[in-house]
C-alpha positions in Angstrom: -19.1 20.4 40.6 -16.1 19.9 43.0 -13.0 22.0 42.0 -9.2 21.5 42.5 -9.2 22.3 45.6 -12.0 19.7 47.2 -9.5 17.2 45.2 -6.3 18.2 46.7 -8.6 17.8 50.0 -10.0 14.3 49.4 -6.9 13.2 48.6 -5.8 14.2 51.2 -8.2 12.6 53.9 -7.9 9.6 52.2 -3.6 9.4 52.4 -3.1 5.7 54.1 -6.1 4.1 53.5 -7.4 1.3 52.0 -7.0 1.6 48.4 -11.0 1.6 47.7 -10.8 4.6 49.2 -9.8 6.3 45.9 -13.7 5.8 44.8 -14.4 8.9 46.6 -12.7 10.9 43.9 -14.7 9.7 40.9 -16.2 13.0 39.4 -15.6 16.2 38.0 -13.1 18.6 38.8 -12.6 22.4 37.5 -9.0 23.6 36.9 -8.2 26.9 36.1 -8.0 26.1 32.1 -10.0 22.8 31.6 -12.1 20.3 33.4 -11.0 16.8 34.8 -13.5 14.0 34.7 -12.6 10.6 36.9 -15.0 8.3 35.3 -13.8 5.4 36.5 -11.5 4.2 39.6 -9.6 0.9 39.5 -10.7 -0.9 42.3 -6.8 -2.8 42.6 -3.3 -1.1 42.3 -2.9 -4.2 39.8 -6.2 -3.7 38.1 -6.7 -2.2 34.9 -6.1 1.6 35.1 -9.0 4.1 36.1 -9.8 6.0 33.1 -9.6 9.9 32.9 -10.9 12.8 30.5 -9.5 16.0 29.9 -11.9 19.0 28.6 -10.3 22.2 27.7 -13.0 25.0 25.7 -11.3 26.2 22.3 -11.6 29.4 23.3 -8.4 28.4 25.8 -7.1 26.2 23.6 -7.1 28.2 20.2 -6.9 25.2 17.6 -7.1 27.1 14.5 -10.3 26.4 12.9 -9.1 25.5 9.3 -7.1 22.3 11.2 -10.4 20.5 12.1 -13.2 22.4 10.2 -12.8 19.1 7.4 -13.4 16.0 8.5 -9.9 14.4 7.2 -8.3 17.1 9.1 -10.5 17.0 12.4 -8.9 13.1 11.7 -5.7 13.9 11.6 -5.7 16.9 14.3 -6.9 14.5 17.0 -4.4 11.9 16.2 -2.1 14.7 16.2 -3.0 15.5 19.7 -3.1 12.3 21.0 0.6 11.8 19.7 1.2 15.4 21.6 -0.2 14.6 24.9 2.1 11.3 24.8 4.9 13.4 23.9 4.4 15.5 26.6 3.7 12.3 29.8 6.9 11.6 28.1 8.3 15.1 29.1 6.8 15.8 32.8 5.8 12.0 34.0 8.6 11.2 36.8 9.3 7.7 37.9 7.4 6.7 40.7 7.9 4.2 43.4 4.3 1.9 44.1 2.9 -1.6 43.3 1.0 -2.3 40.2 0.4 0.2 38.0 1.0 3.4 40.1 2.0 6.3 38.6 1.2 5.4 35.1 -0.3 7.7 33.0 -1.0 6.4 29.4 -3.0 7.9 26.5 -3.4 5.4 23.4 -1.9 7.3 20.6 -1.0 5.1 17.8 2.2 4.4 15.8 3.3 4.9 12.0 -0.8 5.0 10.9 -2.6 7.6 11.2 -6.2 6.6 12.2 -9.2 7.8 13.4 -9.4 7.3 17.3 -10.9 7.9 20.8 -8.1 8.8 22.6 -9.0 12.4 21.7 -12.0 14.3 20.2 -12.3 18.1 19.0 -15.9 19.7 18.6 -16.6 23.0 18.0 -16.7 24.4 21.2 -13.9 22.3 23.0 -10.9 19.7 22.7 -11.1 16.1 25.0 -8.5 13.7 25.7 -9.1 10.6 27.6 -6.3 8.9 28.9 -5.8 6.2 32.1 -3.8 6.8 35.3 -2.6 4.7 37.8 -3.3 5.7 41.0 -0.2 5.4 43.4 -0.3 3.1 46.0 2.4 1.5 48.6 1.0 -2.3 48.8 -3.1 -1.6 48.3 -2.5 1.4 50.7 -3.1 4.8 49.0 -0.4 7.5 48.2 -2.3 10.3 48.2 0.6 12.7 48.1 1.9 11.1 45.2 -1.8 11.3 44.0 -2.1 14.5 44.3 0.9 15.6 42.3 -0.3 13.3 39.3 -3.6 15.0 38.9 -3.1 18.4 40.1 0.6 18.9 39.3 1.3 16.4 36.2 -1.2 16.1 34.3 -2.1 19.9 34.5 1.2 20.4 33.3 0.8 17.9 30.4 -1.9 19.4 29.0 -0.8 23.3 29.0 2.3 21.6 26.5 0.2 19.4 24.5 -3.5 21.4 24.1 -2.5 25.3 24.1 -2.0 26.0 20.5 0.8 28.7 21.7 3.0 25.7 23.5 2.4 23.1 20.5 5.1 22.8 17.6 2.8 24.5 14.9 4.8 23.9 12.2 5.1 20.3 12.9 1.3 20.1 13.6 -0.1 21.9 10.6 2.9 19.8 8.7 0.9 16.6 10.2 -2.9 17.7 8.9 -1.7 18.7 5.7 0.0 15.5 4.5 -2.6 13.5 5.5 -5.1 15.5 3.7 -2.8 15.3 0.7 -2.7 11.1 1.2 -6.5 11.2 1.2 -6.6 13.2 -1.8 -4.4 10.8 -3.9 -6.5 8.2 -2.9 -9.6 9.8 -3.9 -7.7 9.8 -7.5 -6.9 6.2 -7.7 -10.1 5.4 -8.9 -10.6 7.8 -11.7 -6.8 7.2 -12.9 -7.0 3.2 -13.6 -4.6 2.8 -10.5 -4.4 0.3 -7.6 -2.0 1.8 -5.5 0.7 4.3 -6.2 4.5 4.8 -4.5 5.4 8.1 -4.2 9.1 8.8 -5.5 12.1 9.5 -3.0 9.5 6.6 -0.7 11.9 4.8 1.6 10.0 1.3 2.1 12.3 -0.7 4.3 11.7 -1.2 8.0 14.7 -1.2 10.8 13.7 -4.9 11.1 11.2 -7.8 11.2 9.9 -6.3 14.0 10.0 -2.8 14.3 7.9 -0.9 11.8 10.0 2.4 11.9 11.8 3.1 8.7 15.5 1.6 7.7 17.8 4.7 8.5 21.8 5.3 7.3 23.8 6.0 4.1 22.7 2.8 2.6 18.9 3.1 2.5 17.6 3.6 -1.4 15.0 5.8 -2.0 12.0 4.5 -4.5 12.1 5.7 -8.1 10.0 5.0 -10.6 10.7 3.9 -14.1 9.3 5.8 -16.7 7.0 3.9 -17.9 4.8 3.4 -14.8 5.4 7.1 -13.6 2.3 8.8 -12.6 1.7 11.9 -10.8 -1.4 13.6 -8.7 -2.3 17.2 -7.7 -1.9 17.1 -3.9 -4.4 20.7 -2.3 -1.0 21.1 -0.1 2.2 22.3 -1.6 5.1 20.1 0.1 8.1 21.5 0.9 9.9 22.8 -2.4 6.7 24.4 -3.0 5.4 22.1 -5.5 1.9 20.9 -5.3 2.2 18.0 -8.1 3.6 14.3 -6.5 5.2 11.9 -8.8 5.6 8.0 -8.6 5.2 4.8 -9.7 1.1 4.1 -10.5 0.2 0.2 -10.3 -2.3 -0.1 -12.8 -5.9 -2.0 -12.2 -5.2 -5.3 -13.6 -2.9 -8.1 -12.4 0.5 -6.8 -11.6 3.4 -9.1 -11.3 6.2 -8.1 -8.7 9.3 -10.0 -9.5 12.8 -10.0 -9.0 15.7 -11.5 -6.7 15.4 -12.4 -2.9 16.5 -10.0 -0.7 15.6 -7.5 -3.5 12.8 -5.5 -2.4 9.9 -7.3 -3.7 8.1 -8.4 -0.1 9.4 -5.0 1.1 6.7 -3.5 -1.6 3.9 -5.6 -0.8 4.1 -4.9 2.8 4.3 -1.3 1.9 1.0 -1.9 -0.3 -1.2 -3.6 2.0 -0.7 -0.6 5.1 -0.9 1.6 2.4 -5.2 1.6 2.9 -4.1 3.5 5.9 -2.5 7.1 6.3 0.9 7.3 7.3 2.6 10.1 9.9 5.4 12.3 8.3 8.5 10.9 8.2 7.4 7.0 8.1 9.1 7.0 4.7 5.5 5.3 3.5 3.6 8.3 4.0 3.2 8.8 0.4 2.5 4.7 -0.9 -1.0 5.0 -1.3 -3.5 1.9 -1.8 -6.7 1.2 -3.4 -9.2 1.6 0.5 -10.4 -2.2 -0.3 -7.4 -3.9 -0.6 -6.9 -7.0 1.3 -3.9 -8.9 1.8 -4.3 -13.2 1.5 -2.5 -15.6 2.3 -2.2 -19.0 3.4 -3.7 -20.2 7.0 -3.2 -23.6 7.8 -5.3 -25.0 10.7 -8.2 -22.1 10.5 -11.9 -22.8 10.8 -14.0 -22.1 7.6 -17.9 -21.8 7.6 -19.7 -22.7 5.0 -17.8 -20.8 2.1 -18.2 -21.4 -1.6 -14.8 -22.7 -2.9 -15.5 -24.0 -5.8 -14.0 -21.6 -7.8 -10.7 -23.1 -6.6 -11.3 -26.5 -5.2 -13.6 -29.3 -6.0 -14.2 -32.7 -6.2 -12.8 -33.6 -2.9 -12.8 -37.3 -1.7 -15.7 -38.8 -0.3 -18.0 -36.0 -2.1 -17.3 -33.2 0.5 -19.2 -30.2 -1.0 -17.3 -27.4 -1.7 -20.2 -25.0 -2.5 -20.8 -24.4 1.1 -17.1 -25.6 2.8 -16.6 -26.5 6.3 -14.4 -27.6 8.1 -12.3 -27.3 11.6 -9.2 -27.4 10.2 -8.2 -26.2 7.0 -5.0 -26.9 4.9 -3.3 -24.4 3.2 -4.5 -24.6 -0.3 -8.4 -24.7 1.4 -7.6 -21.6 3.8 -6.2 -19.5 0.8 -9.1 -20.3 -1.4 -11.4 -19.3 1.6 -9.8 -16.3 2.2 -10.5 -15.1 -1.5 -14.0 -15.9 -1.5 -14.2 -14.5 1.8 -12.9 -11.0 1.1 -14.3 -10.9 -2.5 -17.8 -11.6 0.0 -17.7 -8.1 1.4 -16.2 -6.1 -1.1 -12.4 -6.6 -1.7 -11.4 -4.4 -5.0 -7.6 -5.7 -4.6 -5.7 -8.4 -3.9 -2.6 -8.6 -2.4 -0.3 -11.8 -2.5 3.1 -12.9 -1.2 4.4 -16.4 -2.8 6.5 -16.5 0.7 2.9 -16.6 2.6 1.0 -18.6 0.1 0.1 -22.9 -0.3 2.7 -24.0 -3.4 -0.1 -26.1 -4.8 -3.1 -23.4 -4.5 -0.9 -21.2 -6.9 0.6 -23.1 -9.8 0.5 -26.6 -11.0 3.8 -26.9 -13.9 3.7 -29.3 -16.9 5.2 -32.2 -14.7 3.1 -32.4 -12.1 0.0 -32.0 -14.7 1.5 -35.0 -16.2 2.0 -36.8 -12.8 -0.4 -35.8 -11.2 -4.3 -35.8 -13.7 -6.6 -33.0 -14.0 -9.3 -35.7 -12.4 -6.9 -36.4 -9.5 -6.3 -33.2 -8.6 -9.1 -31.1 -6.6 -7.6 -28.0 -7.2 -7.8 -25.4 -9.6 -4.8 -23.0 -9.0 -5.1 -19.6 -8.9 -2.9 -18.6 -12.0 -5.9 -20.3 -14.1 -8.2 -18.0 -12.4 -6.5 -14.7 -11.9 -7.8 -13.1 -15.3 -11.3 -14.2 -14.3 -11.3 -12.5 -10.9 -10.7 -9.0 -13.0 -12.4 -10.0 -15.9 -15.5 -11.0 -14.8 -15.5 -9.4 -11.0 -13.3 -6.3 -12.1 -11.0 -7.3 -9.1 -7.5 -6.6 -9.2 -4.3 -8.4 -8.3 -0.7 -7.7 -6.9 1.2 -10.7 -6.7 5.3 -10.9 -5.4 6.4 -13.8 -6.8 10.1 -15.3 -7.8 9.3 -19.1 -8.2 6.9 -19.0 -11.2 7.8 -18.1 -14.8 3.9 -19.2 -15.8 2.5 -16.1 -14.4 4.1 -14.2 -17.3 1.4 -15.0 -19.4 -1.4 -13.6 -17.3 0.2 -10.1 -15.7 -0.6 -7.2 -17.2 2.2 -5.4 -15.9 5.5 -7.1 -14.7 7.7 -5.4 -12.4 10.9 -6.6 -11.5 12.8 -5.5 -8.3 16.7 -5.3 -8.0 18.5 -3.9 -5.2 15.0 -2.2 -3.9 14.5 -0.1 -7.1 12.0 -1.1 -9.6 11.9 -2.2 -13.8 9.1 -2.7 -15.5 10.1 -5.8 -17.4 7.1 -6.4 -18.9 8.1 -6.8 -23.0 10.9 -8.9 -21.4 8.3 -11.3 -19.9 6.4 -10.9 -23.4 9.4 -12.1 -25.2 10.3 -14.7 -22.7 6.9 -16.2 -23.3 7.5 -16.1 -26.7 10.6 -18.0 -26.7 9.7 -20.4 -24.4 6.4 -20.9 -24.1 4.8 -22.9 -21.7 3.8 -26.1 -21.3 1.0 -25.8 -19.0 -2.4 -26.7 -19.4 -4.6 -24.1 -18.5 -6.8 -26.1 -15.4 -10.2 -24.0 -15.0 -12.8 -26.7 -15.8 -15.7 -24.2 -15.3 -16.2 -20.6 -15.2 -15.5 -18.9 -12.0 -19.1 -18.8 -10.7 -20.9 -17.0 -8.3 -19.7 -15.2 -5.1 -22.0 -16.6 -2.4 -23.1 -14.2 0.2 -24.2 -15.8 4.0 -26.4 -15.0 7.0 -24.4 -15.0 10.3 -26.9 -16.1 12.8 -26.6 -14.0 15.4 -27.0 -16.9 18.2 -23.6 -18.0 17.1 -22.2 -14.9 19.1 -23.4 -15.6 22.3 -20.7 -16.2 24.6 -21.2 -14.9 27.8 -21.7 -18.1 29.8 -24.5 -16.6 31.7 -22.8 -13.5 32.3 -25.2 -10.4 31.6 -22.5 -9.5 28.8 -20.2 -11.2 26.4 -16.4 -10.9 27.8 -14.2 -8.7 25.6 -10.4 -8.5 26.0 -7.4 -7.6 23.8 -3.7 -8.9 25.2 -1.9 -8.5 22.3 -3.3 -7.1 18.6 -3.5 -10.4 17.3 -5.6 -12.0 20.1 -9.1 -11.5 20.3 -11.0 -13.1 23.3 -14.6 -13.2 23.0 -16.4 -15.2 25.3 -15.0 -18.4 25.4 -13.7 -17.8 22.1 -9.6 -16.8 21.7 -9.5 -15.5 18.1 -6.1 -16.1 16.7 -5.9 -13.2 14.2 -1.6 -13.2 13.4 -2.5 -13.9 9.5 -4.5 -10.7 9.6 -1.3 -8.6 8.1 -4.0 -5.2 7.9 -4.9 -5.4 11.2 -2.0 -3.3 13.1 -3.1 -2.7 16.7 -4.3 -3.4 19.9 -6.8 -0.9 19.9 -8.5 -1.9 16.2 -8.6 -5.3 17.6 -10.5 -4.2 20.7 -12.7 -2.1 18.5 -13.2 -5.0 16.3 -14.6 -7.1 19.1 -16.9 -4.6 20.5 -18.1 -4.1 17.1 -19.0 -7.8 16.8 -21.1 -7.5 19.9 -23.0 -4.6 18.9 -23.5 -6.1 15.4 -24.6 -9.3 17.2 -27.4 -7.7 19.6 -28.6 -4.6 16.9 -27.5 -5.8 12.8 -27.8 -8.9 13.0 -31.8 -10.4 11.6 -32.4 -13.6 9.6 -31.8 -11.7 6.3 -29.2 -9.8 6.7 -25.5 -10.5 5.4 -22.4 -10.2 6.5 -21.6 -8.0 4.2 -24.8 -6.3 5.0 -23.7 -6.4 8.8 -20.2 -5.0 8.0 -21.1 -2.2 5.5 -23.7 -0.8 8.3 -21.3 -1.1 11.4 -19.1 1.1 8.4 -22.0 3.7 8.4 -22.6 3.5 11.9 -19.1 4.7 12.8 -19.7 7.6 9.9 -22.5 8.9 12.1 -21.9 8.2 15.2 -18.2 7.5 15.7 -16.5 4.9 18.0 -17.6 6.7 21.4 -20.7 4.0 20.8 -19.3 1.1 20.8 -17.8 1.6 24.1 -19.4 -0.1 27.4 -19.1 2.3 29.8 -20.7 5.0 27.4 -22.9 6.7 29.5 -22.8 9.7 31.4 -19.9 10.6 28.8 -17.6 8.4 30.0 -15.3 6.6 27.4 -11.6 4.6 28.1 -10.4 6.2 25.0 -8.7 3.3 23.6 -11.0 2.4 20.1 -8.9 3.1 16.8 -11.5 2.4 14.0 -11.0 -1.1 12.1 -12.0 -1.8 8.7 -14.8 -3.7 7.5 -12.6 -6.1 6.0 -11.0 -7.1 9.3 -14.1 -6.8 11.0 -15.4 -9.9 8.6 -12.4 -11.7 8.7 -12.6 -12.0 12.2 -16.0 -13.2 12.5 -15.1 -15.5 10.6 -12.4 -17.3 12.6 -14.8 -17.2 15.7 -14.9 -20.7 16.2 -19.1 -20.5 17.3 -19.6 -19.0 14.3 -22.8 -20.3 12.7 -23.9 -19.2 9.0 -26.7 -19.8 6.2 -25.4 -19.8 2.5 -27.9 -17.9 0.0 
């Protein structure tokens, strides 16, 4: 093994050169408290970054043991840590002066959710971050100088702030762990309390803006309460800061549960709350504590998708010129057809919940009044809307529903619960609805000709996922987190509202490649496929999925999707080939 010394020296010898020169360093280095491991050089200033991993033993580190000993805290420790080292480049990284991408050093470390990651990794006997570095260049001609201070200098520095338990904020860390242990112990409750998802009180739900996910600061931001007749409370294992070990809020009950109210009132801001609320949230996000049924899955409207042979009927049938709706394709899907796709599609692997927006649904998929069912004839219209079939889906599927809407009066008569928003706090108004139904009742015909029906399972064939065009493997590349390229296939993912970043998206498509080449046989399902990529990360993690994964080496930038997303986009891969059974 070369130490920190023969580095300083190659970099050295190779100060003005060409800038393949900087292959020479690929290897492992020993510092005085951890080990450096260039695994891979960029063979470009421009070029993706070269990818680096730091080792320090936890005998020089010191994480206390009872931070990683459980697996939700080992979680939350190394998402912790990754969010440290950033802090840290943050702290010691300098501007420097280069072409490309020199001088960058960047370690993927996540935003408001807290999810399990390979930017960092804790074991027993050490701690590992992986992080990439641009190596400095003037032109394509190397800097080693300015090399040399990044890797021997920098990033030693970076990593005696962010790794030494002594130099971390250990309030703030242990702080971290503990309330995501106590999120993952209210959601462990949900189940056994009749809930689908539960809002912590003093929760502050509103974001700075449309696009910014950080919370809504100042004197005017209103803090959740609950009204008490939806207030529930769990036994967290950490006390919070007043000591108390109980958390109170607002429990949505299993069921359908209307969310009503005014616009600009709040009601979207909850539902958006809801559907990140399968994932943990760092302290301080003001969401931390709006916890969601694990297998919820937002829907919504997605005009222009393709859909593979997807049973429908539940919602549409009868289409002109005898298109069958039992095993739906088409290119190009309307709004009302995507919608009913994207049900069947999530109740297909799983779904417990669903989550829906009137803002981001079709008009005609979700109600059809008493004028346009006297316009318009039962046997003229192919669709069944989805207020005729919402008490099925949790009466017959035990599938529950969350629905904002502000348009519809007729959904009073299915909700089970009917909560009405006003200046972001909430009412239950649900013996107002009652007595609004009874006072004007309504004139609707209930349109559900036949019983819901089957959910019909399919076989992806795993043929369909071959797009390397020759090449030995299938090109793989994330731009942006709603942009999958795969193959020859760009993936248009922006209606995927649970799928939050870049690096789920990347680990969603390398995830599709390894289901394709090793889950993938002529029985299997894809809910089969998806609920044993789910097990596969449980044993193995996401180290596996990665392509360079031999020899240890690893980029570091995987966050772990969820089976849910996983499906969804394998099914918007436009190759994608299936058999109904």
């Amino acid at each position: 093994m070369s130490d920190q010394d023969q580095l300083r020296k190659t970099l050295s010898s190779i100060d003005g050169r060409g800038y393949k020169a900087y292959k020479q360093i690929r290897g492992s280095y020993l510092f005085p408290l951890f080990k450096l491991c260039i695994d891979h050089v960029q063979g470009d200033p421009f070029a993706l970054p070269s990818k680096i991993r730091i080792r320090i033993n936890q005998d020089i580190s010191q994480l206390p043991r009872d931070l990683w000993e459980k697996p939700i805290r080992k979680m939350a420790l190394e998402d912790f840590i990754a969010r440290s080292v950033r802090r840290s480049i943050k702290q010691v990284v300098t501007p420097k002066k280069g072409t490309g991408k020199s001088g960058l050093i960047f370690i993927d470390a996540g935003r408001q959710e807290v999810l399990e990651r390979t930017a960092s990794v804790i074991s027993k006997d050490w701690v590992e971050v992986r992080m990439q570095v641009g190596l400095p260049a003037a032109g394509r001609t190397i800097l080693g100088n300015e090399a040399f201070i990044m890797l021997c200098q920098e990033i030693p520095e970076i990593i005696e702030q962010a790794l030494l338990w002594e130099n971390i904020d250990q309030g703030a860390c242990t702080q971290f762990v503990e309330c995501v242990e106590n999120q993952e112990s209210i959601k462990s409750q949900l189940d056994t309390s009749d809930i689908a998802a539960f809002v912590a009180n003093g929760s502050v739900l509103p974001r700075q803006s449309g696009i910014s996910d950080l919370p809504l600061t100042g004197t005017n931001v209103v803090s959740f309460q609950t009204p008490e007749s939806l207030l529930t409370s769990f036994e967290v294992p950490n006390p919070f800061i007043n000591g108390e070990t109980v958390i109170h809020g607002m429990g949505i009950p299993k069921g359908i549960t209307l969310i009503v109210g005014g616009g600009y009132h709040g009601k979207s801001t909850v539902l958006k709350a809801l559907e990140r609320g399968v994932y943990y949230h760092i302290p301080g996000d003001g969401r931390e504590y709006v916890v969601t049924n694990s297998n919820s899955v937002k829907i919504r409207a997605e005009d222009g998708r393709r859909i593979e042979n997807v049973n429908i009927t539940p919602f549409i049938t009868n289409l002109p010129q005898n298109t069958p709706t039992d095993s739906f394709c088409t290119e190009d899907a309307s709004g009302s057809t995507s919608q009913a796709a994207n049900i069947m599609e999530a109740l297909e692997v799983g779904a417990e919940v669903l989550l829906l927006d009137e803002d981001t649904s079709a008009t005609n998929f979700m109600v059809r009044d008493a004028r346009m069912q006297q316009l318009v004839q039962k046997n003229q219209e192919p669709i069944t809307p989805f207020v005729d079939r919402i008490w099925e889906v949790y009466d017959r599927i035990d599938v529950s529903t969350i629905l904002v809407m502000g348009g519809s009066g007729d959904y009073f008569d299915v909700a089970d619960t009917a909560i009405k928003m006003q200046d972001y706090l909430p009412h239950d108004v649900h013996d107002q609805a009652l007595d609004i139904i009874a006072e004007f009742p309504t004139l609707r015909q209930v349109e559900s000709p036949k019983l819901f029906g089957k959910i019909t399972d399919r076989i992806p064939k795993s043929s369909s996922f071959d797009s390397s065009r020759g090449r030995k493997s299938v090109k793989i590349d994330v731009q942006t987190h709603d942009m999958l390229i795969y193959g020859t296939n760009r993936i248009d993912l922006r209606y995927l509202d649970q799928l939050v970043e870049k690096s789920q998206t990347r680990a969603v498509g390398h995830a599709i490649y390894y289901a394709a080449q090793s889950l993938m046989n002529p029985s299997s399902t894809l809910k089969d496929v998806v609920e044993a990529l789910e097990d596969f990360f449980d044993k193995n993690g996401l180290d596996q999925l990665d392509p360079f994964y031999k020899k240890e080496n690893h980029p570091g930038n995987f966050s772990r999707p969820r089976k849910f997303e996983i499906a969804a986009t394998i099914n918007r891969i436009r190759s994608l080939k299936t058999i109904p059974i």
